[in-house]
matplotlib code that plots the C-alpha trace (Angstrom):
import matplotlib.pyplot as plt

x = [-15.6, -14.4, -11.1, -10.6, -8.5, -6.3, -6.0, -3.0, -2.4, -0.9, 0.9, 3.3, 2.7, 4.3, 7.3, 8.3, 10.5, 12.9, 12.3, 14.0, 16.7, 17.7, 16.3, 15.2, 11.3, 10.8, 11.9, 10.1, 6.8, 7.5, 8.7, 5.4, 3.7, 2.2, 2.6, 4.3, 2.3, -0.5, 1.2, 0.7, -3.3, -5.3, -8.2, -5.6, -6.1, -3.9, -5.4, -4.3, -1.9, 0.3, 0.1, 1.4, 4.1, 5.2, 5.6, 7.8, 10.1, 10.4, 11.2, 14.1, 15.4, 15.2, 15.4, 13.4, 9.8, 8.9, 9.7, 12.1, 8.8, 10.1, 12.9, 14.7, 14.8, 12.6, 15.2, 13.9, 12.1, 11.3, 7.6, 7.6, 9.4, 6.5, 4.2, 5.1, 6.0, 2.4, 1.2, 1.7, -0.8, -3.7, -6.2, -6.1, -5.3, -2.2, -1.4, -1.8, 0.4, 3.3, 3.2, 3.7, 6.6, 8.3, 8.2, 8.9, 12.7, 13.9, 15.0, 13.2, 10.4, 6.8, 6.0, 2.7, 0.7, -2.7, -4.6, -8.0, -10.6, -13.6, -15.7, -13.6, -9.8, -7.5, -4.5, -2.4, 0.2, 1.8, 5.0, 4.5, 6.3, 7.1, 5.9, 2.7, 1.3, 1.2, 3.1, 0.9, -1.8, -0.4, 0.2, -3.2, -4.8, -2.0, -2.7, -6.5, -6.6, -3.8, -5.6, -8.7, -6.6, -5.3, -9.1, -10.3, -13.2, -13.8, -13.4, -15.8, -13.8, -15.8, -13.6, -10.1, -8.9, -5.8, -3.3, -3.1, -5.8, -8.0, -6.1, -7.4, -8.6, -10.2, -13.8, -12.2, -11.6, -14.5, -14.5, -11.5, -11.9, -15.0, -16.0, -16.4, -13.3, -11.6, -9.1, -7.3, -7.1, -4.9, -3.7, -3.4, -5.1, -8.3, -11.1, -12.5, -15.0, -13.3, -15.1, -12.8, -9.3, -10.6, -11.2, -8.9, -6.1, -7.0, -3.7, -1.3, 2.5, 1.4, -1.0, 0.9, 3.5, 1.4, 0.1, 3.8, 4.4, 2.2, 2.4, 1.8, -0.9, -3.2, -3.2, -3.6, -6.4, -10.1, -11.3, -14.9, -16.8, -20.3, -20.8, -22.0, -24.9, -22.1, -20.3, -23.1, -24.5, -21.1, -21.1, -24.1, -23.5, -19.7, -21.2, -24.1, -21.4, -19.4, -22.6, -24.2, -23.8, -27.0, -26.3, -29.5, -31.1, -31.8, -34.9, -33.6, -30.8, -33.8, -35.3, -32.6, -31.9, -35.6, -35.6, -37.8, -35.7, -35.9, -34.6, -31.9, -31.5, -31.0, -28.9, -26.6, -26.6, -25.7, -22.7, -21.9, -22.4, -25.1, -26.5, -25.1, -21.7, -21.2, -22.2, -19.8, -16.8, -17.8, -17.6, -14.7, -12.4, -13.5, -12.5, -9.4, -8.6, -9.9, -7.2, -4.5, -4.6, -4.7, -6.6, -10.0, -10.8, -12.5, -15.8, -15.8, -15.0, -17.2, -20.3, -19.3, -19.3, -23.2, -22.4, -24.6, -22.3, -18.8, -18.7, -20.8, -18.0, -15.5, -17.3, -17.4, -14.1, -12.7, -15.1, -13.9, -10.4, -9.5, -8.3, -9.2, -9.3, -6.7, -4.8, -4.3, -3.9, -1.5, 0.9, 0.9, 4.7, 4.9, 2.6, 0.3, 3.1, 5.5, 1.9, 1.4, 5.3, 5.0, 1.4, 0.7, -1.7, -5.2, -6.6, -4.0, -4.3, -8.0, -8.6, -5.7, -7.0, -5.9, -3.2, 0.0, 3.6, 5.8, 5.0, 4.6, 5.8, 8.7, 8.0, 10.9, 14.2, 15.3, 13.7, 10.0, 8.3, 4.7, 3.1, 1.2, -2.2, -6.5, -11.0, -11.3]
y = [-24.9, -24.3, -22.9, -19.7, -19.1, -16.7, -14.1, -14.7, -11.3, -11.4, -14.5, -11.8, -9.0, -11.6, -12.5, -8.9, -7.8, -11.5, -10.6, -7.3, -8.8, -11.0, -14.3, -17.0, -17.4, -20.7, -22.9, -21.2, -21.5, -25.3, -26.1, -23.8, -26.4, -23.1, -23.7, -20.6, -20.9, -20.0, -16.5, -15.7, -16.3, -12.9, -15.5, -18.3, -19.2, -20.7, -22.5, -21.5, -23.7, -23.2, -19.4, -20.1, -22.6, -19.6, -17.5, -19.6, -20.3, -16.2, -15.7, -18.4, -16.5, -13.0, -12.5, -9.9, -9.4, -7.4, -10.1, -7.2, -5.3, -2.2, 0.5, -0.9, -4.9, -5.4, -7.6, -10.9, -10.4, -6.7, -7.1, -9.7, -7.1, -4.6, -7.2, -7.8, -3.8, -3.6, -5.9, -3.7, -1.1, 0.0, 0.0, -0.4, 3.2, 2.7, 0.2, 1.5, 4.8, 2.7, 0.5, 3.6, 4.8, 1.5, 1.1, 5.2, 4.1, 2.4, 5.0, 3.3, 1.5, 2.5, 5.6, 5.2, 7.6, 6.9, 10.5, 10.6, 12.9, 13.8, 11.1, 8.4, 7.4, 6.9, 5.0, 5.7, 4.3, 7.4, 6.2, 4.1, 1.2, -0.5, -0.4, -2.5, -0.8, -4.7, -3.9, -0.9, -3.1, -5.6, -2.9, -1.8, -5.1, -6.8, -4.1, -4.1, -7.3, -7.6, -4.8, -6.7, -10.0, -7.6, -7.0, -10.7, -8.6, -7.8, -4.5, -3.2, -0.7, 2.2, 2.8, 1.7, 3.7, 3.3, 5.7, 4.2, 2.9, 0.6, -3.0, -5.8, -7.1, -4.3, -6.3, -8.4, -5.7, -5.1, -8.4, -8.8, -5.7, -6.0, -2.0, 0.2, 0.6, 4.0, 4.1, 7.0, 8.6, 11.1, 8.3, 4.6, 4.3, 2.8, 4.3, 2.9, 4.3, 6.1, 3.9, 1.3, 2.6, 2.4, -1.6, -3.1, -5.5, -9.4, -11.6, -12.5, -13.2, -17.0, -16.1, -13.5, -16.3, -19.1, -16.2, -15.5, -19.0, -18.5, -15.3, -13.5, -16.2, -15.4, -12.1, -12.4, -14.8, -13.8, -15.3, -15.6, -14.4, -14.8, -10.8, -10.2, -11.5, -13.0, -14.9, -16.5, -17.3, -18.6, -21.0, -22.0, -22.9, -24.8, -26.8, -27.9, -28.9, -30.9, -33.0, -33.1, -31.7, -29.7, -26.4, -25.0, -22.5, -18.9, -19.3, -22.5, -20.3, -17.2, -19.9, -20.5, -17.0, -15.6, -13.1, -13.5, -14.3, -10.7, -9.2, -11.4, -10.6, -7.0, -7.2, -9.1, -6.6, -4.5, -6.3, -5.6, -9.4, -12.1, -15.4, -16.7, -15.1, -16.5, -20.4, -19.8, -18.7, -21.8, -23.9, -22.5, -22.8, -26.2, -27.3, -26.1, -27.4, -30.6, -30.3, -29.0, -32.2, -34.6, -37.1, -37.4, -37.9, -34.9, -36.7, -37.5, -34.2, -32.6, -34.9, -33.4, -30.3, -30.4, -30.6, -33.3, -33.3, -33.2, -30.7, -28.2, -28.3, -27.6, -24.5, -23.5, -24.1, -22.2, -19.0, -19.1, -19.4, -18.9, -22.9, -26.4, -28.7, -31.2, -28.3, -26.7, -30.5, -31.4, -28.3, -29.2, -30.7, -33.5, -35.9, -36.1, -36.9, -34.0, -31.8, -33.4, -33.0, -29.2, -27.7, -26.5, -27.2, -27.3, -25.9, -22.3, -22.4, -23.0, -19.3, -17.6, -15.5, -11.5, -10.7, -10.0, -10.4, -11.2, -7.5, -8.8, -12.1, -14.2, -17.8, -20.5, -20.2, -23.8, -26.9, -28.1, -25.0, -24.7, -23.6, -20.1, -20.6, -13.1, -10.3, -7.8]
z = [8.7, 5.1, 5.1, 3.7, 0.6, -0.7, -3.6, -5.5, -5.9, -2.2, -2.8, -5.8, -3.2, -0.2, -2.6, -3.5, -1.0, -1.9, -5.4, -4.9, -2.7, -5.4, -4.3, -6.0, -4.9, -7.7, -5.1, -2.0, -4.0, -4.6, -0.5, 0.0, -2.6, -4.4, -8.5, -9.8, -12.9, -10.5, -10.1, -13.9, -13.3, -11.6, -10.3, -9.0, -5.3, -2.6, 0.7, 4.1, 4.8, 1.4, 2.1, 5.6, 4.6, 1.7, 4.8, 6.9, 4.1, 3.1, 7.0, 6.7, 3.6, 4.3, 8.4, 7.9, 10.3, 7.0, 4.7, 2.6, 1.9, 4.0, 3.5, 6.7, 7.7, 11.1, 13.3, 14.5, 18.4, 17.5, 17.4, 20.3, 22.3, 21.4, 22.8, 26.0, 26.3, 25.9, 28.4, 31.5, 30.2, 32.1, 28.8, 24.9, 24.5, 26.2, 24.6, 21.2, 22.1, 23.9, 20.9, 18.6, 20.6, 20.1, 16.9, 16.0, 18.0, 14.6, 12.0, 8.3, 10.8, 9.9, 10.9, 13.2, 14.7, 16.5, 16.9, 19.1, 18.4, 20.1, 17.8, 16.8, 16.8, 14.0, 13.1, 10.7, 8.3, 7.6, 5.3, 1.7, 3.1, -0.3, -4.2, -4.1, -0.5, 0.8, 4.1, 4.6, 4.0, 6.7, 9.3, 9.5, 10.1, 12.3, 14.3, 14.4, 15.0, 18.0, 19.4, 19.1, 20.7, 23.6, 24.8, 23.5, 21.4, 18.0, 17.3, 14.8, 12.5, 10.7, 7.7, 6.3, 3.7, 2.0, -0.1, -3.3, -6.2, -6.4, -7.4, -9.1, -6.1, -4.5, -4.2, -1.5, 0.9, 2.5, 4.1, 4.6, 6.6, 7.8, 7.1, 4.3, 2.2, 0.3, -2.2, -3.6, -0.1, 1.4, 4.3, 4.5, 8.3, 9.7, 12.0, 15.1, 17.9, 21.2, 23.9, 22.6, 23.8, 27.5, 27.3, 30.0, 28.5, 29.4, 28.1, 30.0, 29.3, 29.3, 26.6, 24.5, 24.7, 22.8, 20.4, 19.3, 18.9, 16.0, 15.1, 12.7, 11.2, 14.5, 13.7, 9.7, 10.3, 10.7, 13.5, 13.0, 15.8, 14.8, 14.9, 11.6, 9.4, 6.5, 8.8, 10.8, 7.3, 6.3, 9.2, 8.1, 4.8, 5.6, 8.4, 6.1, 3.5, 5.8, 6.1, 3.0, -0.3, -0.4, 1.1, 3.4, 0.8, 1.9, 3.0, 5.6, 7.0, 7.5, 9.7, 11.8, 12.4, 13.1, 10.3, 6.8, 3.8, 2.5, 5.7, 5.4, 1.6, 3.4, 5.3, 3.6, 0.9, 3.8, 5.1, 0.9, 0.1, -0.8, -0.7, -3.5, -3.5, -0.2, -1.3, -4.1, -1.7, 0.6, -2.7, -4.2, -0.6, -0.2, -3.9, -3.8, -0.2, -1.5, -5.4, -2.8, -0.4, -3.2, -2.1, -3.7, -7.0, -8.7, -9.6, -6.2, -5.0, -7.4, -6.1, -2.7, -3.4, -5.0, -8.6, -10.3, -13.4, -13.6, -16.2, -14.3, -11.4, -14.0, -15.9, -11.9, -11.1, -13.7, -12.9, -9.3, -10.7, -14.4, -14.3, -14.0, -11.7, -13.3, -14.7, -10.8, -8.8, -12.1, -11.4, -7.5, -6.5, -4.4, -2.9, 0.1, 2.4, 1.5, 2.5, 5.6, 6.6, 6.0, 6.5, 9.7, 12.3, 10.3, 13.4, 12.9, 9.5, 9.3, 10.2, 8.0, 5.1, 5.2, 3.6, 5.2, 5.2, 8.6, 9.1, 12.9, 14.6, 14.8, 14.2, 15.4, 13.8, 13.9, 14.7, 13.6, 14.7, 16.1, 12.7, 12.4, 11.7, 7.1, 8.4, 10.6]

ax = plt.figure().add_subplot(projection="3d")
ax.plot(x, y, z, "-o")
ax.set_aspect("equal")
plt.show()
């Protein structure tokens, strides 16, 4: 499937906290083989893998689980340690209130606070961790999304709201957090229905083991689950492009899912998304995938991709991005062997898309690490 890609407005909001601590991010963007002069562009995107590789080397220079985005460092282990003190609970709600405790034990940690009501359950980010919001940001959906690991389910959130404005970026929420999206609100938090704190816990240490091995990319990725309309469309449309470059057209992926093309129309508008804007996404996260590797020619590429001209890819290509192709695989350091001796596992990084910092996780700390692999 295509790989997601990300904004590069959490690639600045990721290198804020070393910014502030006075370190040198130039050369973590190059060992993360991320142009900075893609920073200075709001519609610049980075793949998966460079996001993931940017992350490993701001864990090396910081030792910080929260990157240097909070008031207080998180020590390495501390959110493993919540993990596993999770593990003996009897449901998710326990779970979710133990894990609250834990982290309400470290004076400048987040301050957390999970409050049930007689319709719905709410968790809450109650402290403006840093000046962009990111680790807020972070902390809500590492936390959906472990929960949602704990009980090996999605859980379907009803609403995320979030303290602060609107950013330039604020179209991508909604996917990324599959549910309706606030700004401006009185709390950063997220809402979720009751019957979902009684689901019984199904990892084991075995398991939570492997997931901290690549944490916190498991967590920041969106594991596709088939559960909405988008993503079964999605699928659709980046398995059709891995076979040939004429993506199934509305009315072919209707057919496949027993509704007419206007219910489908519906429902997508529903899920706050389309047809087209989701062939573009496919499109645009498998050309820059395809500049990032650097290993097919862009005529080629471009044929690929469904473009009959080569200038029609590039008008795209600069829409999706605000840059060319050669401009964006000109400005990428090193070669295809430097990428394949620092991305990690295609298979990890494959699902990674959300934003996030090491809010969560502790990857390796010497040694060629297993790799970590961002929607609700």
């Amino acid at each position: 499937m295509a790989r997601r890609t990300i904004t590069v407005h959490h690639v600045r909001a990721v290198l804020r906290g070393a910014e502030r601590g006075g370190v040198d991010t130039v050369p973590l963007l190059q060992a993360a083989q991320i142009p900075p002069l893609l920073l200075g562009d709001d519609r610049a995107r980075v793949t998966a893998a460079q996001f993931a590789r940017l992350f490993r080397e701001l864990y090396r220079a910081t030792e910080d689980e929260f990157l240097g985005l909070g008031s207080s460092p998180s020590r390495p282990g501390t959110f493993a340690m919540m993990c596993y003190a999770t593990l003996g609970c009897r449901d998710l709600g326990a779970a979710m209130e133990r894990g609250v405790t834990f982290y309400g034990l470290f004076p400048g940690g987040p301050d957390l606070v999970l409050t049930r009501t007689d319709d719905g359950v709410v968790f809450t980010v109650r402290n403006d961790l840093d000046q962009d919001f990111f680790l807020a940001e972070c902390l809500v959906i590492i936390w959906h999304r472990l929960c949602s690991w704990l009980i090996g389910r999605r859980i379907e959130l009803r609403w995320a709201d979030f303290g602060h404005p609107p950013p330039p970026h604020k179209d991508e929420y909604e996917e990324l957090f599959g549910c309706p999206v606030r700004f401006g609100a009185e709390r950063t938090g997220a809402g979720l229905a009751p019957h979902w704190l009684a689901a019984p816990l199904v990892r084991d240490e075995d398991a939570l083991a492997a997931m901290l091995r690549r944490a916190p990319f498991d967590l920041l990725s969106r594991r596709e689950y088939g559960t909405t309309v988008a993503e079964q469309v999605r699928r659709a449309l980046a398995v059709g492009l891995r076979t040939s470059p004429r993506l199934p057209s509305l009315g072919e992926i209707a057919a496949r899912l027993a509704v007419s093309p206007a219910t489908l129309r519906r429902r997508l508008a529903q899920e706050s998304t389309s047809y087209q804007r989701l062939k573009d996404a496919v499109r645009r996260d498998a050309a820059i995938a395809g500049l990032a590797e650097g290993r097919e020619p862009i005529a080629r590429l471009a044929a690929r991709l469904g473009f009959s001209e080569d200038t029609a890819f590039h008008r795209a290509f600069r829409r999706w991005t605000g840059t060319t192709p050669g401009a964006y695989r000109a400005e990428v350091p090193g070669g295809q062997e430097v990428a394949e001796a620092h991305a990690p596992d295609p298979a990890e990084a494959d699902r990674a898309d959300a934003p996030g910092a090491h809010a969560v996780g502790s990857p390796p700390r010497s040694g060629r690490a297993d790799t970590p692999g961002q929607r609700s």
